[in-house]
N, C-alpha and C positions, 0 to 999 in steps of 0.2 A: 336509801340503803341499797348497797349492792347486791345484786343476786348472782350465787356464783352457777357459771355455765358448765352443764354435763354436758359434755360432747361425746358422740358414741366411736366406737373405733373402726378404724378406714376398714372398707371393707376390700376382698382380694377383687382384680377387673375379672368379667365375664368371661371375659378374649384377652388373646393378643398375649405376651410372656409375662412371668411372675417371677419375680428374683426370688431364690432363695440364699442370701449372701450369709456368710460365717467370715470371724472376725481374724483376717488375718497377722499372725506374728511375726512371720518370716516369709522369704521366698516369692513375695510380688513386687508389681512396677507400677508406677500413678503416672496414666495413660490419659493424655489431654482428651476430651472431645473432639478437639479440633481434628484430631486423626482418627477417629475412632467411629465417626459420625459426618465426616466428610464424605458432602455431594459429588464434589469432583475427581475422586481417587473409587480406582475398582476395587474389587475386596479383596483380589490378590496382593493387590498396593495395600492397602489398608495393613492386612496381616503380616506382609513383610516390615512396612514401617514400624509397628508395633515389637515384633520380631527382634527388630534394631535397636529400638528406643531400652529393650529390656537386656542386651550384653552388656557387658563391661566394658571400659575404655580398652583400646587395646587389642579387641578380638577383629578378627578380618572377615570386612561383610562383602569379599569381591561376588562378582557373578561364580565364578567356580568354586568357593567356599562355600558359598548357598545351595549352589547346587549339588553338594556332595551331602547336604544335609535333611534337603526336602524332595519328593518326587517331580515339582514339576519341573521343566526341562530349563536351559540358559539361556533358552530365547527370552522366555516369558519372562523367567527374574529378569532379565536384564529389562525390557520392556518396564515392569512395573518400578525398578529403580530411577527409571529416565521420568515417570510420572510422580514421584517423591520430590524427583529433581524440581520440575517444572510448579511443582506448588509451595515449594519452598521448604521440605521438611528434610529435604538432602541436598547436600552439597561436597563434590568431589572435586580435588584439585591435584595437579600433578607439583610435587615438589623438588628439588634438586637433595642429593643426599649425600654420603662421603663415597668418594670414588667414581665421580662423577655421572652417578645414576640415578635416574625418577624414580620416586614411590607418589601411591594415589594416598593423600589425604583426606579423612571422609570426615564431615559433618554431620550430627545427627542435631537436628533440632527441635524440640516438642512444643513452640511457640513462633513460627514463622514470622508472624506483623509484628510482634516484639522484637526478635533478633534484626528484622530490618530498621527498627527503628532506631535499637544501639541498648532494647532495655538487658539490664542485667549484667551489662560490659563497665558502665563508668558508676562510679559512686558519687552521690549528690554529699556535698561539703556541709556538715551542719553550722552556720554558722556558729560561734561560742560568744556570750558577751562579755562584753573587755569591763575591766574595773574601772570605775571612775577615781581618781586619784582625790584624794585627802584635802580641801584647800590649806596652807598655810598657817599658822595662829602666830600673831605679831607677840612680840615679850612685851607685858605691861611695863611702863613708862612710872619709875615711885616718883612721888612728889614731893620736893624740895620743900623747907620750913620756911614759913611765913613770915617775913619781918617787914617791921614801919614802915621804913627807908623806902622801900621796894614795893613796885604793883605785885598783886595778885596773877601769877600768869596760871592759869586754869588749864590744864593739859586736855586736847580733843579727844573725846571720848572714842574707847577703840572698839570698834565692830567686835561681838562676838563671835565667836566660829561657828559656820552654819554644818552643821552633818548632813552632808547628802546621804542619802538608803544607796547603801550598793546593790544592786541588782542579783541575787546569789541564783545561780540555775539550778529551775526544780529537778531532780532526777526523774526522768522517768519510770513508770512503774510498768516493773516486768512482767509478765502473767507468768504465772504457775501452776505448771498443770497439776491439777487432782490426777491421782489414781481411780479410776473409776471402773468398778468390778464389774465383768463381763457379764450379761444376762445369760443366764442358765439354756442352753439350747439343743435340741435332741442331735446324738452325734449321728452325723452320715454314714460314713466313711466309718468300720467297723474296725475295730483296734485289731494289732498283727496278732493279740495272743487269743484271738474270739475263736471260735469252734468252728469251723469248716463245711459246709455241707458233706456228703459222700458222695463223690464223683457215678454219675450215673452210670449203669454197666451199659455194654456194648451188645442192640439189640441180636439175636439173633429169628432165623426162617424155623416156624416148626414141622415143615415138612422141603429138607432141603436137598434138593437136584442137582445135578451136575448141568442141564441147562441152566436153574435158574442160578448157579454160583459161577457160570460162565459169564453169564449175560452180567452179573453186577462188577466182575472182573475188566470187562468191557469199557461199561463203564467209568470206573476207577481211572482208567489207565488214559482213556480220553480228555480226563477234563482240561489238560493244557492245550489243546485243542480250541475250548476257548476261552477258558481262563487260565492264563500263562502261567500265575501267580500259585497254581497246586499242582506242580512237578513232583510226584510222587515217587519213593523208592518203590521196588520188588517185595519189598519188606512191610512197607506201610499197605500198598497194595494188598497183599496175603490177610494181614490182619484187619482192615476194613471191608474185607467180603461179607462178614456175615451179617453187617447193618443194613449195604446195603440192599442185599440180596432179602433181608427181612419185609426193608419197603416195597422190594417189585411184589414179593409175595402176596402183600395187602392192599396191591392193584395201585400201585404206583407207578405213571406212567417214567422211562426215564428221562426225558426233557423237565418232566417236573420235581425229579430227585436231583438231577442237576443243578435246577435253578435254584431249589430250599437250601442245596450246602453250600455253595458257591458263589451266591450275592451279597453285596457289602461287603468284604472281608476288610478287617483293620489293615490298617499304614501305619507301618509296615508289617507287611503278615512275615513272621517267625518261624512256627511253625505248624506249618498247612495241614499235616497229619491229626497234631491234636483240634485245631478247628472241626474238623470233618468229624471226628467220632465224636466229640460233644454233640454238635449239630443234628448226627445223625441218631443220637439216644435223646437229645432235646425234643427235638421237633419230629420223632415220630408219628406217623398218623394211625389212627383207628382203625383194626380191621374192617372191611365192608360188610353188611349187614350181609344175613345170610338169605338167598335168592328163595323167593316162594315158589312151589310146582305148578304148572299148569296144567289144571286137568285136561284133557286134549277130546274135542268132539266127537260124537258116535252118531251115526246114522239109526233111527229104529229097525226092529226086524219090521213090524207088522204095518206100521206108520208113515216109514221111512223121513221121518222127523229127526233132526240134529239134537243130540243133546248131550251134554259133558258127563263123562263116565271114564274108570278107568279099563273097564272090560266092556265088550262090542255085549248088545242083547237089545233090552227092551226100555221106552221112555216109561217116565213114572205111573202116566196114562191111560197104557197098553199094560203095563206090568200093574196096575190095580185091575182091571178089565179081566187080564187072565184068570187073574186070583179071585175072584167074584165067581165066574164062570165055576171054577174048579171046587169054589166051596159050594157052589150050588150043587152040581153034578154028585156031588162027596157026600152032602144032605139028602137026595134022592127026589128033590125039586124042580128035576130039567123034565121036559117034556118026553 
């Protein structure tokens, strides 16, 4: 008797990535490995081939079309296309046209050792089987009536017709796909009519200077300095004072408000003004706690012993001593 097996379900790896895939309907490309997981192409090559393999026929992958699409410069595209080239998943040829001028011809390939070998160009002939034709059937031969006079001539008996089976070609059987209902899956990606968070307000200083709204002005107006990418107006300037001036307030250095708004910014950054006042109501930090006093030392009168007080006099010591003395004296106990 069979025993049937429970197996338990895979569990997620410890390390290392976790697909979370959702089922697409539209709007992707089926990306071979061979480009995707290739040892010998960098990942600029990589991304760019991928890049290619996902336009349409038709669209123009020159090094200046690329370049006018992605940041990095025409060197590099051109480099990582000459590495497509040399692994076989591109190929560019110069053609003659009408009016007697070249165009570049480009190939995109997503099976290199296939395309060299010729798969997917010819079509294999099935052969078909031919019918075997019919044999013959001879007309029966009547037989003449029998008299005295005359022998018996017995007519040679005639072969039956044998039927050969013709061979009929079975059809192949097609498959047909089932409809097969998506499993139910938490959606990511929140629908355009979901409710919105409330944009955070734009912190402000609660005790604010004219230094310190100088000093974040400063600032501001700096950062293309070293980062190119947040050229700010006069206008976005004015209205970004008072975040940042909030942060120097709560002891923020400004090398370090610099680098919390202005590192990683998206490609292509749009607009740098709104980055900055998110970032800068995002990622505000924590007033600093508030500083304790330090009692500061005192010399005794009587002693001349150190001891922490906030008015100069007597150690605790010398100030029970006196008070002893004086309540004796006050009793009428002193000698």
């Amino acid at each position: 008797m069979d025993t049937q097996q429970v197996s338990a379900p895979p569990r997620a790896p410890s390390a290392g990535v976790v697909h979370i895939n959702i089922r697409l309907t539209d709007g992707y490309t089926i990306i071979s490995n061979r480009l995707s997981q290739h040892r010998g192409l960098s990942l600029l090559a990589i991304g760019l081939g991928t890049h290619i393999q996902s336009l349409p026929d038709g669209r123009r992958v020159g090094v200046k079309a690329l370049a006018a699409v992605f940041p990095e410069s025409e060197v590099r595209i051109a480099a990582a296309l000459r590495e497509l080239e040399q692994h076989g998943f591109l190929r560019r040829t110069r053609e003659r046209v009408g009016g007697g001028k070249l165009a570049t011809r480009t190939e995109s390939y997503n099976h290199p050792e296939a395309a060299v070998r010729g798969w997917g160009r010819e079509r294999v002939a099935v052969p078909v089987p031919e019918a075997v034709p019919a044999p013959e059937v001879l007309p029966a031969v009547a037989a003449e009536p029998v008299t005295a006079a005359e022998p018996v001539h017995v007519p040679a008996p005639v072969p039956e017709p044998v039927h050969v089976a013709v061979p009929v070609p079975v059809p192949v059987p097609v498959p047909v796909s089932v409809p097969v209902d998506p499993v139910p899956v938490p959606r990511l990606v929140p629908t355009p009519t979901a409710p919105r968070k409330p944009r955070l307000p734009l912190p402000a200083p609660q005790h604010p200077t004219a230094a310190l709204c100088a000093a974040a002005a400063d600032l501001l107006a700096g950062l293309r300095r070293t980062a190119p990418a947040f050229l700010l107006s006069e206008e976005d300037v004015r209205g970004l004072i008072p975040g940042v001036a909030a942060w120097l307030e709560r002891g923020a250095r400004p090398d370090a408000v610099r680098a919390a708004i202005t590192e990683d910014p998206p490609v292509p950054l749009r607009h740098p003004a709104k980055l900055l006042r998110h970032r800068l109501a995002a990622l505000l930090p924590p007033p600093l706690p508030a500083a304790v006093p330090v009692v500061p030392l005192q010399n005794c009168d009587d002693c001349d012993r150190a001891f922490r007080s906030s008015v100069p006099g007597c150690c605790r010591g010398c100030g029970e001593a006196r008070a002893g003395v004086g309540g004796a004296e006050w009793l009428g106990l002193s000698a």
